[in-house]
N, C-alpha and C positions, 0 to 999 in steps of 0.2 A: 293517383294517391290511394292510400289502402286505406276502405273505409272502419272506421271504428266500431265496433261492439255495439254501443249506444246508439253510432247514428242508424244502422241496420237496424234496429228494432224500433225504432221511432217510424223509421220509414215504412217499417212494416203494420204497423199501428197507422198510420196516416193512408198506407193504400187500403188499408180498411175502412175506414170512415171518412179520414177528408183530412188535407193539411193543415196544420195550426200557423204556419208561415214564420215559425219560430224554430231553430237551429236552437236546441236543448243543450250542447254540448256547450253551447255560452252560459248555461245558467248551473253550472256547475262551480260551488262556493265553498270554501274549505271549513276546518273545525273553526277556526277563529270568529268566520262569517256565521257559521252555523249558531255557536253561542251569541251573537249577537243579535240574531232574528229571531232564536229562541227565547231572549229576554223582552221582546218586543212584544210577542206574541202571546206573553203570560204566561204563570205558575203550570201550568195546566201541562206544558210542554213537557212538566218534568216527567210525567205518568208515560209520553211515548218512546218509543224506542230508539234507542240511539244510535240503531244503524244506517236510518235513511229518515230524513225530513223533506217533505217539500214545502216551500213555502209560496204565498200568493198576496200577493197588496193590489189594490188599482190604486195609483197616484194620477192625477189629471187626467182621467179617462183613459189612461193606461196600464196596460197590465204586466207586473214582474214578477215574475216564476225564479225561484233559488231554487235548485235540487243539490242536497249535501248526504256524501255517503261515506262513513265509520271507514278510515283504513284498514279497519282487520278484512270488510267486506270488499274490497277491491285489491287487498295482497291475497285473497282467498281465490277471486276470480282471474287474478294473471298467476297464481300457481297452478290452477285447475281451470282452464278455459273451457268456457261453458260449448263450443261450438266445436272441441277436441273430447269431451269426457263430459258423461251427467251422474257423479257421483252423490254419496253422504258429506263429502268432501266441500263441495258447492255447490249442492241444492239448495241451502238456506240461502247462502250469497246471492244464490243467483236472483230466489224469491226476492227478497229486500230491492234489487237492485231492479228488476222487472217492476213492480209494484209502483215503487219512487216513480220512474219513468213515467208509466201511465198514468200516475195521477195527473201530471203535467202536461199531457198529451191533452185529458181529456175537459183539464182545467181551462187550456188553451181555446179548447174547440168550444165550453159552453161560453168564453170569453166573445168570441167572435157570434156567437150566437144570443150576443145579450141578454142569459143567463147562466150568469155566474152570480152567485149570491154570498160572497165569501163570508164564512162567520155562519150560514144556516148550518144546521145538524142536517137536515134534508140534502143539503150539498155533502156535506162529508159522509154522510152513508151511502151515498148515490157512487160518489167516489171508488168508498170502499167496496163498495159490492162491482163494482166496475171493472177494478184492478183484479180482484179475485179469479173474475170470468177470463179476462184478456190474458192473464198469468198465465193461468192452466193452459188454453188452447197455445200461447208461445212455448212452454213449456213440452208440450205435447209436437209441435212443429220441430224442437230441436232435438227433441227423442227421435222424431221420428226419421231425421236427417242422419241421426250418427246411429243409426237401426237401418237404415234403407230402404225401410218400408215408408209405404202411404197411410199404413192403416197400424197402430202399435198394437201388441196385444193386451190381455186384461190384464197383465201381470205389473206390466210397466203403468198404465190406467192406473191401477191401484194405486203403486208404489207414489205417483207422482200426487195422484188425491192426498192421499195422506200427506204427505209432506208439506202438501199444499194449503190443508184443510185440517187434518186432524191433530198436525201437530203444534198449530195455535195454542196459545194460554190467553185467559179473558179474567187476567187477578189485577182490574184496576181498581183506585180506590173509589174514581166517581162511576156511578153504577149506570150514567148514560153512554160509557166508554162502553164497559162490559156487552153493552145492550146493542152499541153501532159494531161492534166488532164478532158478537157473534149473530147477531144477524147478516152480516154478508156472509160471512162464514155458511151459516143454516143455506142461506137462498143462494149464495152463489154453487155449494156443491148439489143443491136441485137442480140446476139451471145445468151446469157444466154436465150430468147425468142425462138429460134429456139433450144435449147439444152432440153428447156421444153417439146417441143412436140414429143421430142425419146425416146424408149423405154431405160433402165437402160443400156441394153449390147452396143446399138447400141451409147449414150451420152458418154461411156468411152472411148468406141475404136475411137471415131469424137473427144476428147481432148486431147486422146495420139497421133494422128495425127496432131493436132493443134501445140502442145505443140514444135516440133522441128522448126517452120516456123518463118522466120526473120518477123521483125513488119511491114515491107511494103506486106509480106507474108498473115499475116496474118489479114492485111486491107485490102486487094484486096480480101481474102477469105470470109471476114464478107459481105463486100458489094456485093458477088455473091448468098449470100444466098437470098432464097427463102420461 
């Protein structure tokens, strides 16, 4: 059986850090679902962007993960397949569509690690700054696949920072939005900068060490880099 898009980078997310023991491709919820978890959720939804949501509840000490993603963003990714072509075309898509994933990946893993504190700001920045890092380096992995090199040059580097990092907008109306979105932003392209100049073994074994560190953890860790 030919595996899916999704499941391929789940899985590549989990041989990095560790299994969530969740098949992602179940918690995929269409628009209908999507507005219905978003009114659950509160007013607040309405400031995020409406090409990817993940969502998270624990009901009786269990936990359910929705990931819902915008049809423009998945007619974008089966016109221009990310794993055939890394265009202007679907670089944004592809972002959205990476980002969503790893939240869920990573929501899983602090699930099973009996911290997850759904509703902290400290959880959702921790998130966010999460997704930023793991983005780029997948991001950078499928460049460097349809480049054929191991190592991309600085052109493509750039090209992908940016799109990654600079071409964010932070015009929300509550101002602690602004605040979690551009600090991943700020610290995930420090972090990604210094994870460029390690060799392959030495950048996995510094993000599976990253990876367990509460978000005060690991903004005190980005701003001691060097």
């Amino acid at each position: 059986m030919r595996m899916t898009f999704l499941r391929r980078i789940q899985l590549l997310l989990e041989q990095t850090y560790s299994s969530t023991g969740v098949n992602l491709e179940e918690c995929l919820v269409n628009r209908q679902r999507c507005a219905e978890l978003s009114a659950m959720a509160g007013p607040l939804t309405l400031e995020l962007s409406p090409e990817g949501r993940t969502f998270l509840r624990i009901v009786n000490g269990r936990l359910h993960l929705a990931i819902y993603y915008h049809p423009s963003v998945i007619a974008a990714l089966e016109a221009h397949p990310p794993l055939s072509e890394l265009s202007d075309q679907n670089i944004h898509p592809l972002i959205v569509f990476l980002e969503e994933l790893n939240h869920a990946v990573h929501a899983g893993l602090l699930f099973l690690e009996n911290r997850l504190q759904i509703g902290s700001e400290s959880l959702l920045c921790d998130l966010e700054l999460q997704a930023k890092v793991d983005t780029y380096l997948a991001l950078k992995l499928i460049a460097g696949a349809l480049q054929k090199r191991r190592r991309l040059n600085l052109w493509h580097r750039r090209w992908l920072r940016r799109r990654l990092f600079e071409d964010e907008s932070f015009a929300y109306h509550h101002g602690f939005l602004s605040q979690r979105y551009r600090d991943a932003n700020r610290l995930g392209l420090r972090l990604v900068r210094h994870l460029d100049a390690l060799a392959p073994a030495q950048r996995v074994a510094f993000i599976r060490r990253f990876r367990p560190l509460t978000f005060s953890q690991k903004r005190s860790c980005i701003r001691n880099l060097r």
